[in-house]
Structure formats: structure tokens, C-alpha cells
C-alpha positions in Angstrom: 8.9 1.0 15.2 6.4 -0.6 18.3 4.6 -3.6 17.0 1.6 -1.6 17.8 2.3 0.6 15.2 3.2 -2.2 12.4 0.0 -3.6 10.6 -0.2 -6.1 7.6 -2.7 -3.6 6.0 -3.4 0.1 6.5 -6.4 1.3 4.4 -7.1 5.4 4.2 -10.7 5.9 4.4 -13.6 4.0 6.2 -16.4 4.5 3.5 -18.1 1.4 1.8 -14.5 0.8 0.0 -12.4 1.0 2.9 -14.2 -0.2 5.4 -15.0 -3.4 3.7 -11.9 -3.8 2.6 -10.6 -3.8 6.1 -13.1 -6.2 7.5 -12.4 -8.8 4.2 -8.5 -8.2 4.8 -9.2 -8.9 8.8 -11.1 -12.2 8.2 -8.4 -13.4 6.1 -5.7 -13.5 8.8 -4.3 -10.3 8.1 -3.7 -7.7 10.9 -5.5 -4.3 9.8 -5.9 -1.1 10.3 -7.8 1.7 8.9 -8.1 5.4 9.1 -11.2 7.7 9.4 -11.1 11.3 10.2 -14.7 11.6 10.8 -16.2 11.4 14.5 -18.0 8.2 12.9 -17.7 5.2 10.4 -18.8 4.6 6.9 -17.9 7.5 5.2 -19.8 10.0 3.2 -22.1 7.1 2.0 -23.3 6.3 5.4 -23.3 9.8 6.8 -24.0 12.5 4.6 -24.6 10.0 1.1 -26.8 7.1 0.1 -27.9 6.0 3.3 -29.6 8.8 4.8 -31.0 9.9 1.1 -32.6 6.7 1.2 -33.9 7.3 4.6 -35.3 11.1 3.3 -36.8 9.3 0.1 -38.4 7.4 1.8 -40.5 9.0 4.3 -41.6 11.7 1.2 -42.7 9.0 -0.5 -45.1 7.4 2.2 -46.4 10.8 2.7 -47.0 11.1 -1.0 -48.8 7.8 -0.6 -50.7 8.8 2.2 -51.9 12.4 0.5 -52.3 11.6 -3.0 -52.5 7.1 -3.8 -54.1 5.5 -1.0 -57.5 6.2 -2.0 -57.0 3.6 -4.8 -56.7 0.9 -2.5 -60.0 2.1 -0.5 -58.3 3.3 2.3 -59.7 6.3 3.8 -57.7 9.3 5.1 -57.9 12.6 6.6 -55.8 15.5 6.0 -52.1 14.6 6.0 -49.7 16.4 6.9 -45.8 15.6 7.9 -43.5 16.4 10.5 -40.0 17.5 9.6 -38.2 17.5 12.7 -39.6 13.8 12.6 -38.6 13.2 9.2 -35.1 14.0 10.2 -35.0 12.3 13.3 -36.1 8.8 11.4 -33.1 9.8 9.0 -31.0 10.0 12.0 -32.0 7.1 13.7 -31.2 5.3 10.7 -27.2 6.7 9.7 -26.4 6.2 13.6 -27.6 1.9 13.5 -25.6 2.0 10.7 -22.4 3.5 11.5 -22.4 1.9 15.2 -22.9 -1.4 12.8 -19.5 -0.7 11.4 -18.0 0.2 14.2 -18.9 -3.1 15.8 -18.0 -5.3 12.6 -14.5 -3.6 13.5 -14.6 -4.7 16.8 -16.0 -8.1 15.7 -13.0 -8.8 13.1 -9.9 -7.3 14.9 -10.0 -4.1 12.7 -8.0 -1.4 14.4 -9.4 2.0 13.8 -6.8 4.9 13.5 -9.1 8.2 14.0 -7.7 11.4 12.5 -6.0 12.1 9.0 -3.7 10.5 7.2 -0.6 11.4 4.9 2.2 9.3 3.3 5.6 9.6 4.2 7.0 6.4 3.0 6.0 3.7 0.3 4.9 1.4 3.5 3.9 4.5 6.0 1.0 6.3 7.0 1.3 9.1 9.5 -2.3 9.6 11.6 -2.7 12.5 14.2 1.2 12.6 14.7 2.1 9.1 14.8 3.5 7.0 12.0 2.3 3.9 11.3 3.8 1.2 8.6 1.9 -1.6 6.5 4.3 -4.1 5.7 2.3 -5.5 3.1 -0.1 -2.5 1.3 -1.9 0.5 1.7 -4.9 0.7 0.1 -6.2 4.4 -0.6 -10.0 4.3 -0.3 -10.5 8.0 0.4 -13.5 8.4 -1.6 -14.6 11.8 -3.4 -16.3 15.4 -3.0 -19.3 17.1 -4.8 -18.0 19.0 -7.9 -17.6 22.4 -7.8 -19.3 24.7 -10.7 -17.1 28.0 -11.5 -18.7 31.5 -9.9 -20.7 29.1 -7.7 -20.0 29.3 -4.5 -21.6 26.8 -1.6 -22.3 27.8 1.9 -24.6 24.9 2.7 -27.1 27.2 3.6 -28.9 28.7 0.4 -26.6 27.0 -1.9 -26.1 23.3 -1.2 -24.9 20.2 -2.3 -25.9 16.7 -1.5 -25.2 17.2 2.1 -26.9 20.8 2.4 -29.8 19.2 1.1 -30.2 16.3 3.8 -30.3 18.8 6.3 -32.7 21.8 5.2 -34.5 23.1 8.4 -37.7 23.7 6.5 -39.2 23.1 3.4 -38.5 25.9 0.4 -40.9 27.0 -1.6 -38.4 27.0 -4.2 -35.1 25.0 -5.5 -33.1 24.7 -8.6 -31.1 21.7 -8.9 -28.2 22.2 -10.9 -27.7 18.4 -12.6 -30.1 16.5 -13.8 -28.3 12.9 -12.6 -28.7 10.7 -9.7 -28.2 12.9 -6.7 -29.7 16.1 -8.1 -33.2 14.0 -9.3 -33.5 11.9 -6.1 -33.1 15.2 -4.1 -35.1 17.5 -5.7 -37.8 14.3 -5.5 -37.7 14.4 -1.8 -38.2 18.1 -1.3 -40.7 18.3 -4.6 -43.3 15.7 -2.6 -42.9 17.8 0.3 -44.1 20.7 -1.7 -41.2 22.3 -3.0 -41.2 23.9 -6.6 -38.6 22.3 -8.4 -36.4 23.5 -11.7 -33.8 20.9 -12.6 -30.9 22.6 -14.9 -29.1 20.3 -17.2 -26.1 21.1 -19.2 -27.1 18.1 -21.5 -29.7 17.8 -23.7 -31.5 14.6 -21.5 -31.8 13.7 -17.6 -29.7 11.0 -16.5 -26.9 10.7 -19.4 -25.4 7.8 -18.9 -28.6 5.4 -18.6 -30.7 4.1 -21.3 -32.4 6.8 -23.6 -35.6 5.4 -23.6 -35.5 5.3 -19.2 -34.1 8.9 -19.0 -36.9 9.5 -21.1 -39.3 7.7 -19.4 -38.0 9.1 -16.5 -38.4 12.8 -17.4 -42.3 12.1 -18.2 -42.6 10.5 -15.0 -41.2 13.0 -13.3 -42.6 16.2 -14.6 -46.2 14.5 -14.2 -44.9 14.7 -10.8 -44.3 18.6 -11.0 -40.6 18.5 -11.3 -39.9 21.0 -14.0 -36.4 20.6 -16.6 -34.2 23.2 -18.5 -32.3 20.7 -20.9 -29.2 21.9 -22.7 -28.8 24.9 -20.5 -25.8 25.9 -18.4 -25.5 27.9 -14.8 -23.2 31.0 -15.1 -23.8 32.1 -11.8 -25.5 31.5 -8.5 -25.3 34.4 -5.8 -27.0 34.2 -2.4 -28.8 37.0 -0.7 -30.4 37.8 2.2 -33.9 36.2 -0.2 -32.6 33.6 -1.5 -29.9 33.2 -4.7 -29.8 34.7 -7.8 -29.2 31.9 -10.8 -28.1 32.7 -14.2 -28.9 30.8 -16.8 -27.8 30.5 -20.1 -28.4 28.1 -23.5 -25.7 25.9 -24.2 -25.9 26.4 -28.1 -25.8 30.1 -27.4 -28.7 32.5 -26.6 -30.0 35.2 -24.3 -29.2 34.2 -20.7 -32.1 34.9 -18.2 -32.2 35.1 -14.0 -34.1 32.8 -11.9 -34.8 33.8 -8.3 -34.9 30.9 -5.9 -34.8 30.3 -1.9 -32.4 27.3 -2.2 -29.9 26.3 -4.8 -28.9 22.2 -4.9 -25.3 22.2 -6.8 -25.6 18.3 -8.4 -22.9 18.0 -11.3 -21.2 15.4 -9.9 -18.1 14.4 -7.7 -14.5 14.7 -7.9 -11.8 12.3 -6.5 -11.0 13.2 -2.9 -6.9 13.3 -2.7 -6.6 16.4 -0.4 -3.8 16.3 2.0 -2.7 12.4 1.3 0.6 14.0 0.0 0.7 11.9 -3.1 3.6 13.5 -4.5 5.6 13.1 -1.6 5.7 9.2 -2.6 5.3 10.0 -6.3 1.7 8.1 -6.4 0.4 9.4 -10.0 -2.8 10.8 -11.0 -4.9 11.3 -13.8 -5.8 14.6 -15.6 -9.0 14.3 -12.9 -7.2 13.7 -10.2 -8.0 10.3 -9.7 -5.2 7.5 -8.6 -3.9 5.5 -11.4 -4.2 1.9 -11.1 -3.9 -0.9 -13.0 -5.7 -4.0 -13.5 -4.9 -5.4 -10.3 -5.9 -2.0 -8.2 -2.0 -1.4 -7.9 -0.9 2.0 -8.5 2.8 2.5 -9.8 4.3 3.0 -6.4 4.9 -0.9 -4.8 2.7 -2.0 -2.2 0.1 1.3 -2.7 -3.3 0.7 -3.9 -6.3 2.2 -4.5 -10.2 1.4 -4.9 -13.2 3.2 -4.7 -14.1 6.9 -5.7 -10.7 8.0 -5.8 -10.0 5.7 -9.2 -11.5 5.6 -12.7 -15.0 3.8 -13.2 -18.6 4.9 -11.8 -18.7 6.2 -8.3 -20.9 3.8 -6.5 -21.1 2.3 -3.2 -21.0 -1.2 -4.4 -18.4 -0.8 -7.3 -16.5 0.4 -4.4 -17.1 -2.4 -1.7 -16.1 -5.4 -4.3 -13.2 -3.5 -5.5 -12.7 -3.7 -1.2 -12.8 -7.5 -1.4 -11.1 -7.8 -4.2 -7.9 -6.1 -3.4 -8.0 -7.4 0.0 -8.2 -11.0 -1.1 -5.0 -10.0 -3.6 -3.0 -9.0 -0.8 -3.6 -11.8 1.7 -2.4 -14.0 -2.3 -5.5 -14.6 -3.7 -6.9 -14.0 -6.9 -9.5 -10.9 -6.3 -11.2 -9.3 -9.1 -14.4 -7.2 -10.4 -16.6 -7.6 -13.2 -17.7 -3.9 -14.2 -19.5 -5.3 -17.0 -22.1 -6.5 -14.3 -22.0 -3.5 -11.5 -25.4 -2.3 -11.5 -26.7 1.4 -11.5 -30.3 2.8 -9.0 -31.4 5.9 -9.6 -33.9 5.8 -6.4 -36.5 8.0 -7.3 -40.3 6.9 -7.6 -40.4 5.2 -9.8 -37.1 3.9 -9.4 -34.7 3.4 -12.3 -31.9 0.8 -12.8 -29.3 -0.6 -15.1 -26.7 -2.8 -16.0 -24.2 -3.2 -18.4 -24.6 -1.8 -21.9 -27.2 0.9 -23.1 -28.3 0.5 -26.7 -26.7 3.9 -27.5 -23.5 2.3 -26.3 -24.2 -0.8 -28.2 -25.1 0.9 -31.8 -21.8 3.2 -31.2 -20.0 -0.1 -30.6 -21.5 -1.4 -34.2 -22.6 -4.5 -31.7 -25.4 -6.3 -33.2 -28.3 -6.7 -31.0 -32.0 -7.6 -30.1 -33.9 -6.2 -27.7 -37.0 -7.4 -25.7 -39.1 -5.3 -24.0 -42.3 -5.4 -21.4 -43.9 -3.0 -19.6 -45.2 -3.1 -16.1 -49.0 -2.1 -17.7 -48.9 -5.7 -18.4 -47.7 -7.2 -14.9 -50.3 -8.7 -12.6 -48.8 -7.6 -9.7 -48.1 -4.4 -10.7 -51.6 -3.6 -11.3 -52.5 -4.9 -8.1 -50.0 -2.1 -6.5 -51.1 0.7 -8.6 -47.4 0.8 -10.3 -47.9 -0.2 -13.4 -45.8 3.1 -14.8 -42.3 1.7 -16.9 -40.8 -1.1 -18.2 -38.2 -3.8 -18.3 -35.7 -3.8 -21.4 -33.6 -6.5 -22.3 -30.6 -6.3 -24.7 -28.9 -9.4 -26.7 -26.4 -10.4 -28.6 -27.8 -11.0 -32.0 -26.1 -14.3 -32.6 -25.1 -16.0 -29.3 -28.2 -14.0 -27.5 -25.7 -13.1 -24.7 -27.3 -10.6 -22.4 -25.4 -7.5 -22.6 -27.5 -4.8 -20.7 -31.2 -4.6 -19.0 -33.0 -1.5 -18.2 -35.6 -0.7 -16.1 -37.9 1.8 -15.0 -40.7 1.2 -12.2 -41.5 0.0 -8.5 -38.4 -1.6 -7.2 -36.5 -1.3 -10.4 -33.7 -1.5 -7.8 -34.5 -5.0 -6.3 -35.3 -6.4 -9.8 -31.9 -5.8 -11.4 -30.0 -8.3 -8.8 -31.3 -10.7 -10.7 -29.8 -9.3 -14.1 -26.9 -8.9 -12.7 -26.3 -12.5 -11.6 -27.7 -13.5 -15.1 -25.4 -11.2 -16.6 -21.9 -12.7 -14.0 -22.9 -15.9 -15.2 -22.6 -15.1 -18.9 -26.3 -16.1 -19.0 -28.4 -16.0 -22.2 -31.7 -13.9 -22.8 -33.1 -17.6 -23.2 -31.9 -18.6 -19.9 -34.1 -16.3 -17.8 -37.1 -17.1 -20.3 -36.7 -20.6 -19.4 -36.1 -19.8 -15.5 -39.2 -19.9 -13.5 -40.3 -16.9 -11.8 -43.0 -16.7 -8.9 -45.9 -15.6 -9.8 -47.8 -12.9 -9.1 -44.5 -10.2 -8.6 -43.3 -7.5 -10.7 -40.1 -9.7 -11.9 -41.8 -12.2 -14.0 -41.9 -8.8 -15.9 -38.1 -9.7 -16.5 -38.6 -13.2 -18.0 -41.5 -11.5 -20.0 -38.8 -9.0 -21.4 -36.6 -12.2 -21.9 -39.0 -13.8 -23.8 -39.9 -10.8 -26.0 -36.2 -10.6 -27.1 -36.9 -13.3 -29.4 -40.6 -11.8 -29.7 -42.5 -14.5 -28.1 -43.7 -12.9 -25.0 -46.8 -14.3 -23.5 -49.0 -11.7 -21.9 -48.6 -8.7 -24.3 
């Protein structure tokens, strides 16, 4: 085989995993390749995923602003209106500086870029667009995942949508259920419900946001519906048909009960994502998967085939950008010899609505189920200075502690920048830090994160300004 075609490292997949696993395997010394199919870098995240959500979420919310808050301030405004075309032109603007970024932090660090699909054919080779390609020291599967299917459901990315569908509606509906009442489906249902959209989320469960703190998925909910998003809690889709309309939904109680028809102009199909394994020809190398179709790995990223790994989406653990990208380092690191790892106990969740919500590590429903004993201190942003002085004094911070070594274990917020606040947890949290420890750490003052230490304090109830 030509040296040309011989690489240290082959990853499959240039999303947030692979792509930053390349780069990290490129700066240390080793010579690295990695395959895209897409015309374009960075992977669904980048083109069709978080990136130009965020970009859609955000110009909503400064019309919102505009229409509805300013006022407050004193700031004096006509009529506003908002541009769509515009709207998804900024959206543009912003995925393309960001996958041209990639591409140039390929160029920057040696990374070879092998455009077209890949398949195994060998324990150490990759074939792309016809010509095989071998890693002499690992292939890292990074090949990230797909939007769930729901049975008698069927998306055309027109009426019915997913996440992508839903970045890219020409005009504004009057009209959307949002079948999932997680991340995706409540960010984009936000977007379209501040640009006037009616909005009907459907969830299967009996709560919004399942796997976040009670008290913030019910916070959130309020929030929310104050907003005019409207919730069908433990209900179930049995059917979604598109006409010439709109679609036809069919809905259903979980428990049992009389189902009933919704008409709608646009459907948003949001139950979550799947593993994305199509056409690797896994088998063919006898790489093993789960019972949902993600690749096995072990500790170490390794799957049970010798120099084959796996990270991001396409393993167990929550599917999120930045899980993703230090799984990238970490197995990168590994194979140039040193020791990578991940803590998931300190891989933070955003749900980037307004407000936003965030999390990490443990809820307290996880805790009580886990017989963990526990205090908990909590503040809410009514109370924070600056918060007042933006007009965001809606949530709280919650902090959770081990009863006897007061150990954080999970915080939990909901409100302005919920997002940006929780770095801070999270570093408290890497460093085994104690709820005493951020008490005791000085915060700048006035900003929305004293509202941390405040919560810090409260866990051993001696907060000072509530």
C-alpha cells in the first residue's frame, strides 16, 4: 500500500468527536486522517445541529426583546417586525465561519481530509470513495447519530420534520406540534413559537425534559407556557399523515383513553436520536453492538475488535457535542500512549431556551433512588442584583451535597445564561470541590453567578441575601 494511503490514525466522521479528535491526534505527532461524506466539516452539529439552532434562537429571541421587553428598560420602539430570509441568512453566515474554521484547523495541523464514505474491510482499513486506506495504529469510529424515527410517522422534511426540517422552514406556520418534549423539540418549537407560531408539544412522559431536575422541568413548563407554548403530557402519537393542508396527528393517552385528531400545518418529530452505523459494515470486522445499535466500548473507548475505537454519538452516554469532543481528546491522547480519560460525572447539560436551563451531575430524583444522603441549597434569581437589573429575574440556582463530606454532587439551574453559569460547576464539580468551597470563593459582584455562591451557601442554610 502507497505511503499516501498509510496514516497513524483514520477517524470516520468529522463532527465535534471526530474532528477534534483528529486535530488532538495531529498535534501529538501522529499522522491523521479523517473522513467526511458531507460537502462540508463539522458534522451534523455544525451543519444541520447545535450551531445553527443557536444562530435561529437567537435572532427570535432579540425580536422577542424588541416586540415585547424593551419597554422595561425605557427604550422606545415602533412596530417590529422580522425578516426571515434575513434570519436565515445570519444562520447561514454563521454554520459557513464555522465549518471553513474546521477546515482550516485541518490545514493548520496536518489533518488529511478523506471526502466520501467510509466502510471497513480490515481490522486496520478503511475503504473511502474506492480507495483503501490503512491506520497502522487505530480507527476511531466517530460517526455520530440520526433523529429517531416514530412508527406510522413518516418524514418528508416538508410538513413533517425533524431537527433539520425545522432549521429550514420557508415561512412561518401558523401551526406546529412538536412530538418530544426534550431539548431539540422545546428549543425549536421556542424559535418558531416567538415568531408567532401556535405551538402543541406532545410528550410520551408525564414531565418536559425527563432527564433534568424535577423542579427545572417544572419550572421550565411554567416558563414556557407563560410564553404560549402549549403541553400534552403523558400522551403518545399514533399517527402523523401529511396532506395537501397540513398533517393529520393522532393522539392518544398513554394510560389508555379515547384518542383524538389534531390538524396542523407542520409536524416537528423530536424523540430523540439513534446511533448512526449505516453502511460502516461492522459485521464485516465483527465490531459489536448494543441492543441500540450503538458500538460497544469499554472503559478505554476500545471496542472488542484491536485497534477499533469509538467515541461520540455512536456509544452509550448522553449525546452531546462536548461529551463527544473530550471523549476526541481522550482517545487521541491514548493512542499517541497517554493516559486520556473523561469524567461523565462532570459533562454538563443546556437546554438553550429563554430562559435557559442547565445541569450537571446528579438530579435529586437520581440521588433519593440512589438512597444518597443529601442537602440541598437553593437561590433564586428574584434575589440577584443583576438579575433585576436585566429584567431576568425568572429561575433559580440548586445546589446538591453530600450530607456528610458536603461533596457537590449535581447543580441545577434555570434562568439567563443558565448555560454560562454551569462552567463554573463543572470545574467545581472536576475538582471534587465542596459546596463550602464555592461559598468561600469570591464572586464579582453585581452578575447573575454570585447566585451560585448564594445557592452554595444556602446548602448549609446560611445564605445572605434571601
Amino acid at each position: 500500500m502507497a505511503d499516501d494511503n498509510t496514516f497513524d490514525v483514520i477517524v470516520i466522521g468529522a463532527g465535534p468527536g471526530g474532528y477534534v479528535c483528529a486535530i488532538r491526534a495531529a498535534q501529538l505527532g501522529l499522522k491523521t486522517a479523517c473522513v467526511e461524506r458531507r460537502e462540508t466539516l463539522g458534522g451534523t452539529c455544525l451543519n444541520v445541529g447545535c450551531i445553527p439552532s443557536k444562530a435561529l434562537l437567537q435572532a427570535s429571541e432579540k425580536f422577542e426583546e424588541a416586540s415585547k421587553h424593551l419597554g422595561a428598560f425605557g427604550v422606545k420602539v415602533g412596530k417590529v417586525g422580522f425578516d426571515l430570509d434575513a434570519m436565515m441568512g445570519h444562520k447561514a453566515k454563521v454554520v459557513d465561519a464555522n465549518v471553513k474554521g474546521v477546515e482550516y484547523l485541518f490545514k493548520k495541523n496536518g489533518v488529511t481530509w478523506l471526502k466520501g464514505s467510509a466502510r471497513l474491510t480490515a481490522a486496520d482499513t478503511v475503504e473511502v470513495a474506492g480507495t483503501a486506506y490503512k491506520a497502522a495504529k487505530g480507527i476511531v469510529i466517530a460517526t455520530g447519530s440520526d433523529s429517531a424515527p416514530l412508527p406510522n410517522i413518516d418524514v418528508d422534511e416538508d410538513k413533517i420534520v425533524t431537527s433539520t426540517g425545522a432549521l429550514a422552514l420557508p415561512k412561518v406556520p401558523k401551526h406546529m406540534v412538536v412530538i418530544g418534549g426534550g431539548y431539540i423539540g422545546l428549543e425549536m418549537g421556542s424559535v418558531w413559537a416567538r415568531l408567532g407560531t401556535e405551538v402543541l408539544v406532545v410528550e410520551f412522559l408525564d414531565r418536559i425534559l425527563p432527564g433534568m431536575d424535577g423542579e427545572v422541568s417544572k419550572q421550565m413548563q411554567r416558563l414556557l407556557g407563560r410564553q404560549g407554548m402549549g403541553f400534552k403530557l403523558a400522551s403518545k402519537v399514533t399517527g402523523a399523515k401529511a396532506h395537501k393542508k397540513g398533517v393529520t396527528v393522532t393522539v392518544e393517552p398513554v394510560k389508555g383513553g379515547e384518542a383524538e385528531t389534531i390538524e396542523t400545518e407542520v409536524v416537528l418529530l423530536s424523540v430523540g436520536r439513534v446511533a448512526h452505523t449505516n453502511g460502516l459494515h461492522l459485521d464485516v470486522v465483527g465490531v459489536e453492538t448494543d441492543e441500540r445499535g450503538r458500538v460497544r466500548t469499554d472503559g478505554h473507548f476500545r471496542t472488542n475488535v484491536d485497534r477499533i475505537y469509538a467515541i461520540g454519538d455512536v456509544i452509550a452516554g448522553p449525546m452531546l457535542a462536548h461529551k463527544a469532543e473530550d471523549e476526541g481528546v481522550a482517545v487521541a491522547e491514548i493512542l499517541a500512549g497517554q493516559a486520556g480519560h473523561v469524567n461523565y460525572e462532570a459533562i454538563p447539560g443546556v437546554v438553550y431556551t429563554a430562559p435557559e436551563a442547565a445541569q450537571v451531575g446528579k438530579t435529586e430524583e437520581e440521588l433519593k433512588a440512589a438512597g444518597i444522603d443529601y442537602r440541598a441549597g437553593k437561590f433564586p434569581f428574584t434575589a440577584n442584583g443583576r438579575a433585576r437589573a436585566m429584567d431576568a429575574t425568572d429561575g433559580f440556582v440548586k445546589i446538591l451535597a453530600d450530607a456528610k463530606t458536603d461533596r457537590v454532587l449535581g447543580v441545577h439551574i434555570i434562568g439567563a445564561e443558565a448555560g454560562t453559569i454551569i462552567a463554573e460547576c463543572a470545574l467545581a464539580m472536576e475538582f471534587g470541590a465542596t459546596a463550602e468551597d464555592i461559598a468561600r470563593t469570591c464572586h464579582a459582584h453585581p452578575t447573575l453567578s454570585e447566585a451560585v455562591k448564594e445557592a452554595a451557601l444556602a446548602v448549609d442554610k446560611r445564605p445572605i441575601h434571601v
